[in-house]
C-alpha positions in Angstrom: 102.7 112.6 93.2 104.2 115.4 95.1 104.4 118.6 94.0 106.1 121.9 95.5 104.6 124.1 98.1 103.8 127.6 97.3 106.9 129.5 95.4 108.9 126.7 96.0 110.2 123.9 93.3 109.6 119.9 94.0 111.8 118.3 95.7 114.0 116.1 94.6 114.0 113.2 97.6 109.5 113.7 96.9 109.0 113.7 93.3 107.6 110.8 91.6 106.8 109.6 95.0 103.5 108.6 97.0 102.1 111.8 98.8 104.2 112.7 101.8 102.2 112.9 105.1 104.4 111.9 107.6 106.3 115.6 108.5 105.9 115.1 112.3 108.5 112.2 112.3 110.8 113.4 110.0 111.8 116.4 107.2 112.9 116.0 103.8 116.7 118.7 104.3 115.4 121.3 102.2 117.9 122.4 99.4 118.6 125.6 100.2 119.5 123.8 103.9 121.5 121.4 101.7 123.6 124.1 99.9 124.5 126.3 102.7 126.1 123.2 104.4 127.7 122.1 102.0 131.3 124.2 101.7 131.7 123.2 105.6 132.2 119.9 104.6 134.6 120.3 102.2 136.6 123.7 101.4 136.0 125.1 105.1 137.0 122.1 107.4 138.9 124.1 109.8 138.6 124.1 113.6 136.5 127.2 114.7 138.6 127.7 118.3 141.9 127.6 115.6 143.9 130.9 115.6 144.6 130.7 112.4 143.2 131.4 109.0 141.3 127.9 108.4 139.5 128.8 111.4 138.3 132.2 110.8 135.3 131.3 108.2 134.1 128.1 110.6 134.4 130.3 113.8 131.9 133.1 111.8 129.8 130.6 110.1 129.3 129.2 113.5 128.4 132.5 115.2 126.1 133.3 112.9 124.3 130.2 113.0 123.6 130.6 116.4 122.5 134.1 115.9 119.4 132.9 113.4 118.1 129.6 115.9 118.6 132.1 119.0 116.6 134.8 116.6 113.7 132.5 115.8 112.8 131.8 119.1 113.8 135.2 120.5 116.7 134.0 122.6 120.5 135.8 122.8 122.7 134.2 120.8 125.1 133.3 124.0 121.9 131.4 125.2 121.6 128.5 122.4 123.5 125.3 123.0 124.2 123.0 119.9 123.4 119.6 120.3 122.9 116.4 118.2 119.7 115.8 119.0 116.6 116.3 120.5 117.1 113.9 122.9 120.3 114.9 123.7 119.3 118.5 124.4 116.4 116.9 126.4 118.8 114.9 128.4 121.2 118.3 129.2 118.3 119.8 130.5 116.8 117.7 132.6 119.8 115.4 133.9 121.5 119.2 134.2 119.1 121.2 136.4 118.7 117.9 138.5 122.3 117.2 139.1 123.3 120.9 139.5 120.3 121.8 142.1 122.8 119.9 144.5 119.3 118.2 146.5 119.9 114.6 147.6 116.3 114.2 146.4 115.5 116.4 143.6 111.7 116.2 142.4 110.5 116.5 139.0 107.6 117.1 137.6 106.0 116.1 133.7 103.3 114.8 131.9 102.2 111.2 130.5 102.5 112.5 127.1 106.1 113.5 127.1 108.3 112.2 124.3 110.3 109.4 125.7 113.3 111.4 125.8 111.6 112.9 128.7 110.3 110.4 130.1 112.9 107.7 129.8 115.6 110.5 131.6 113.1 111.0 134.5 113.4 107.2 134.9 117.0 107.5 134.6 117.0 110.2 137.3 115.1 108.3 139.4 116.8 105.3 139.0 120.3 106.6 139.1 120.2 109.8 141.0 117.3 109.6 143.6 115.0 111.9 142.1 111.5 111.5 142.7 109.2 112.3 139.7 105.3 113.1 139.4 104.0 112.1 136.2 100.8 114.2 135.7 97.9 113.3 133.6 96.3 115.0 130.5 92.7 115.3 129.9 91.0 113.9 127.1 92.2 116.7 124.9 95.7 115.9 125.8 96.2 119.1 128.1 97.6 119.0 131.3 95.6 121.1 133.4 97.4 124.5 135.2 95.4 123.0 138.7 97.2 119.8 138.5 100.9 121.0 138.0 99.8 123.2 141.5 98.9 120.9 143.1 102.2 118.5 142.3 104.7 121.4 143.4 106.7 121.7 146.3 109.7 123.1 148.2 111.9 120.3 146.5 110.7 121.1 143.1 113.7 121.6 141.0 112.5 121.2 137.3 108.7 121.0 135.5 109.1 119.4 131.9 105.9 120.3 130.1 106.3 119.4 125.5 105.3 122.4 123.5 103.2 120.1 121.0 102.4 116.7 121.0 103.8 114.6 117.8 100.7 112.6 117.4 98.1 115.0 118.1 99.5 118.5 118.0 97.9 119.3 121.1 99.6 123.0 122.4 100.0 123.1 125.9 99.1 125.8 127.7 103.5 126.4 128.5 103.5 129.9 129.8 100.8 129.3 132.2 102.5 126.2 133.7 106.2 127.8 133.7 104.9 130.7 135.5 103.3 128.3 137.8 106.7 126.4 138.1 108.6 130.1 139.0 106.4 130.6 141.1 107.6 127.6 143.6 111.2 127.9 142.6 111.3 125.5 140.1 113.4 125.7 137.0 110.4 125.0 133.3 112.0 123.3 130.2 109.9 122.3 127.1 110.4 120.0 124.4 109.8 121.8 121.1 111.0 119.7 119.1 107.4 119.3 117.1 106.6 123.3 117.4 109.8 125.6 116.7 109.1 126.2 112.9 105.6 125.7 112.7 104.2 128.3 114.6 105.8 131.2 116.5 107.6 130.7 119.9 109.1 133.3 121.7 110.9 132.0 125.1 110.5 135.1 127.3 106.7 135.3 126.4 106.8 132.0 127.4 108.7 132.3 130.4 110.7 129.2 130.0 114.2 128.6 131.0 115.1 125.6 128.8 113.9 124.8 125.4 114.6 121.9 122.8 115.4 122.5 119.3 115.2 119.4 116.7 116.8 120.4 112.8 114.9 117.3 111.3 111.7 118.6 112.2 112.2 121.6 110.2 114.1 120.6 107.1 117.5 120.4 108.6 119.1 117.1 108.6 119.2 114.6 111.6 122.3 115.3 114.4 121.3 119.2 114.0 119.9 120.1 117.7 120.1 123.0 120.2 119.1 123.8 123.9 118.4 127.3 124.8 119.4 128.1 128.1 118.0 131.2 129.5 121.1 133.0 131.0 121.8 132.3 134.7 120.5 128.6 134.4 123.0 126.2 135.9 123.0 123.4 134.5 125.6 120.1 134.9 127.3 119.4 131.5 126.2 116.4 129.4 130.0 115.9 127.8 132.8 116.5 129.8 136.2 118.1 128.2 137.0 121.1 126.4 134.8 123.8 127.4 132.8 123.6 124.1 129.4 124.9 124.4 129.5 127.3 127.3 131.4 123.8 128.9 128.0 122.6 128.9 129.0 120.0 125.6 132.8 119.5 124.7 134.1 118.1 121.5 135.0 120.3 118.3 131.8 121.6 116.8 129.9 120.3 113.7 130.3 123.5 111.8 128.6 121.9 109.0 125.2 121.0 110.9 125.2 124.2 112.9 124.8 126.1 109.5 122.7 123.7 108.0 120.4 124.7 111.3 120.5 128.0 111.2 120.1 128.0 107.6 116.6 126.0 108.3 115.8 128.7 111.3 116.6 131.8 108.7 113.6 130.1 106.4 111.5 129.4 109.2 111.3 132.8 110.6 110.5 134.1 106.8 107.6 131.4 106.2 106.1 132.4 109.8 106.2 135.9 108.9 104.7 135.2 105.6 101.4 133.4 107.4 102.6 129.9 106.9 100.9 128.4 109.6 97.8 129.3 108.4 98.2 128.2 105.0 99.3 124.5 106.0 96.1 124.5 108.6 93.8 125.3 105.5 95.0 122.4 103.8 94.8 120.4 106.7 91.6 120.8 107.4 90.5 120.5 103.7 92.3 117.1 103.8 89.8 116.7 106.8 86.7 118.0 105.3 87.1 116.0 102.3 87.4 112.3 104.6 84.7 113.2 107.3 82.0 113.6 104.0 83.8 110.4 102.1 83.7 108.5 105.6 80.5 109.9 106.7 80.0 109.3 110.6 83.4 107.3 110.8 86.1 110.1 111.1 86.8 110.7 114.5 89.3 114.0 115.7 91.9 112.6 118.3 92.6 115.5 120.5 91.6 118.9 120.4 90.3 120.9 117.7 91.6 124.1 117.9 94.8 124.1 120.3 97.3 122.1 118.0 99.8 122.3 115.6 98.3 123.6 111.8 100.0 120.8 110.4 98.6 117.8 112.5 95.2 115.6 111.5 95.0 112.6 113.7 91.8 110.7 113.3 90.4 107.3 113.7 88.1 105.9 110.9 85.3 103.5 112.5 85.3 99.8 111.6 89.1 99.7 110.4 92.4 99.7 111.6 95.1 102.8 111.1 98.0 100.2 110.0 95.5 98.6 107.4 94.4 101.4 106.0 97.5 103.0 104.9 98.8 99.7 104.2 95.7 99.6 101.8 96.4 103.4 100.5 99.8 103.0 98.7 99.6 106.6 97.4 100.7 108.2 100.2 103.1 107.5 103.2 101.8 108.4 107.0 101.7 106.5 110.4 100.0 105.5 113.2 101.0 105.7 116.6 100.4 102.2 117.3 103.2 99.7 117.5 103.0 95.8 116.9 104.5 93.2 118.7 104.2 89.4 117.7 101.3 90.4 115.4 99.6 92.3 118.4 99.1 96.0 117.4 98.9 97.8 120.9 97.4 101.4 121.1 99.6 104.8 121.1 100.3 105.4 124.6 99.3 109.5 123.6 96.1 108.1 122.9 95.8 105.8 125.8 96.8 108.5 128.3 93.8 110.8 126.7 91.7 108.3 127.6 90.9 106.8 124.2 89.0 103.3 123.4 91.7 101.0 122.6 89.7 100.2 119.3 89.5 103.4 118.3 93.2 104.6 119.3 94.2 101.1 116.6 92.4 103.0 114.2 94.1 106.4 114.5 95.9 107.7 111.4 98.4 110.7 112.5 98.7 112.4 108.8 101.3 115.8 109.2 101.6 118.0 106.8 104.7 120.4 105.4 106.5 122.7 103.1 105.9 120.4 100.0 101.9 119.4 100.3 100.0 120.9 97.2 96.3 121.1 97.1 96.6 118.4 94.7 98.7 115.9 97.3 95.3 116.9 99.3 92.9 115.2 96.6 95.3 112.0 96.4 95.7 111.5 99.6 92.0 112.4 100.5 90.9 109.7 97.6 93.2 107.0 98.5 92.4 107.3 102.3 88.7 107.1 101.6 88.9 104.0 99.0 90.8 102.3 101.4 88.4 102.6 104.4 86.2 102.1 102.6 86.8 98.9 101.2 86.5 97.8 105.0 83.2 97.4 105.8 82.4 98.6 109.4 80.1 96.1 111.9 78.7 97.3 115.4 80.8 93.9 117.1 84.2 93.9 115.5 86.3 94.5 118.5 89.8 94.0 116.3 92.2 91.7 115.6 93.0 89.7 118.7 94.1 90.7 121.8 94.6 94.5 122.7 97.3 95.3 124.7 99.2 98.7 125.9 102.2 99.8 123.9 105.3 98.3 124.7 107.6 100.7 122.2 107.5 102.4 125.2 107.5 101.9 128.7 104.3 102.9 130.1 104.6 106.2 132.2 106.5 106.8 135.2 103.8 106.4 138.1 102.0 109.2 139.1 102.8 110.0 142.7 102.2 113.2 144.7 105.5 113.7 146.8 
């Protein structure tokens, strides 16, 4: 059962539910998100660009929503760009500072652990527009290293797109280290926060970034609720075409509605960051973590690294068993793995894969994310039910899993790594 957080009453969409352990892929809207939207779907409906009186509260609503997702990552309100999705804002970003460098043969530079929105527009880009792309890779931790984005740059260089944090393992990357390194060759830095605005604090000139990806259904906002900041003086070409909407940058009337209901998630972001947050989800996590390395004793296995992730994020992999089975097996709560299955072939997460992980051991990887609603108690479910269930599996030196092994094909596999 899942109870409320801290201060906070359950939630309706949890209650009565199995434990909750899957944050990292989606939010439950938190109510208070819920109710702010709510008159801007039905008594305020007007057009915030009207003239008139149905347009003043929409246009002011608007404003001020911008104001609170600019605040919480310390950006001017003229530099946030709504969007309706992560991978939309991805796509503005990195299509934009491609097409409007004006190069016949942009390069662009990124990682093997990129969310696909990344890395499915840098194939686009090369595909369509003739960019080239380096694809760097990440060390067992899941961390690019500094060296290698150096040695990658050049004078055609337009763009580096390095993630915040990883969604499986919560791995940080070192982001102001590699944007200055991108500056410092002329080249434009956007990061994908989609998994770290909320959880800890970002601040965009400390991190010296000039584009940055904001996803609402990562922090209790519903889903088509998404910004881009764009640090002023960025040119960028638009995504939508039309009427001027968005700095021009992404026509069409805005969705009043979802631009309050992000703001409104912002405004209780910044207050549980301020209030130490972070460190109260990290405790739990690692209690959750203590609790299954001494049930599992010399089974539980810590995919990627220890300290430099996300407080919310456990992923492990339990010896002997497989992640799908397992949580099959544990009913009482609700997580994932990052493995997909095709034909009744699981194939390993391509995160893990890139870290260099033993296929065996990446099918066995359990990515379990906590949020706003985990309780101690949802700890000592979860904790229980994940232990019964591996343990019910009895672990042998030869079992190699079940069938072939094959690389994930959710995904394509990443772009190849070239040095041009």
């Amino acid at each position: 059962m899942t109870g409320p957080g801290p201060g906070l009453p359950p939630h309706p969409g949890l209650t009565g539910r199995p434990v909750y352990l899957d944050y990292n892929a989606t939010t439950p809207v938190d109510p208070r998100v819920a109710d702010a939207m709510l008159p801007h779907l039905t008594d305020f409906f007007g057009n915030p660009a009207s003239s008139h009186s149905h347009g003043a509260e929409p246009r002011r609503a608007l404003a001020e929503a911008r104001a609170r997702v600019a605040d919480l990552v310390g950006a001017g309100p003229g530099e946030i760009v709504f969007a309706g999705s992560g991978s939309e804002a991805d796509l503005l970003a990195l299509r934009g500072a491609v097409l409007a460098s004006g190069r016949p043969h942009p390069h662009v530079v990124t990682q093997a652990t990129e969310h696909p929105a990344v890395l499915e527009t840098c194939r686009a880009l090369e595909r369509l527009h003739g960019a080239r792309v380096t694809v760097l890779p990440v060390g067992s931790d899941g961390l690019v290293a500094p060296d290698a984005l150096a040695a990658a740059l050049h004078e055609d260089t337009v763009l580096v797109s390095v993630m915040a944090a990883n969604n499986e393992t919560g791995a940080l990357q070192p982001v102001a280290e590699l944007a200055a390194l991108a500056h410092e060759h002329g080249a434009l830095f956007h990061c994908d926060a989609a998994q770290a605005v909320g959880k800890i604090p970002l601040d965009v000139t400390a991190l010296g970034v000039d584009l940055l990806a904001i996803v609402g259904h990562k922090m209790y906002a519903p889903k088509g609720a998404a910004a881009l900041y764009v640090r002023h003086g960025t040119e960028l070409e638009p995504v939508v075409y039309g009427g001027g909407q968005e700095r021009g940058l992404r026509a069409g009337t805005e969705n009043v509605a979802l631009a309050v209901a992000l703001g409104t998630a912002a405004r209780i972001a910044a207050v549980e960051l301020a209030d130490g947050a972070p460190a109260h989800i990290a405790a739990l996590r690692d209690d959750l973590h203590r609790r299954l390395t001494d049930g599992l004793p010399g089974r539980v296995h810590l995919n990627g690294p220890e300290k430099n992730r996300l407080p919310n994020t456990l992923n492990i992999s339990v010896d002997g068993v497989l992640g799908h089975e397992v949580l099959a097996a544990a009913d009482q709560i609700a997580a994932s793995t990052g493995s997909a299955c095709h034909s009744g072939t699981r194939s390993p997460s391509p995160v893990l894969t890139a870290m260099g992980v033993d296929p065996v051991r990446a099918l066995g990887a359990m990515r379990l994310s906590l949020g706003r609603w985990i309780t101690p108690g949802d700890i000592e479910t979860a904790a229980t039910a994940l232990i019964r269930a591996a343990a019910a599996h009895r672990p042998t030196t030869d079992r190699a899993g079940p069938g072939p092994v094959r690389h994930h094909a959710r995904t394509p596999a990443p772009l190849p790594r070239k040095r041009t």
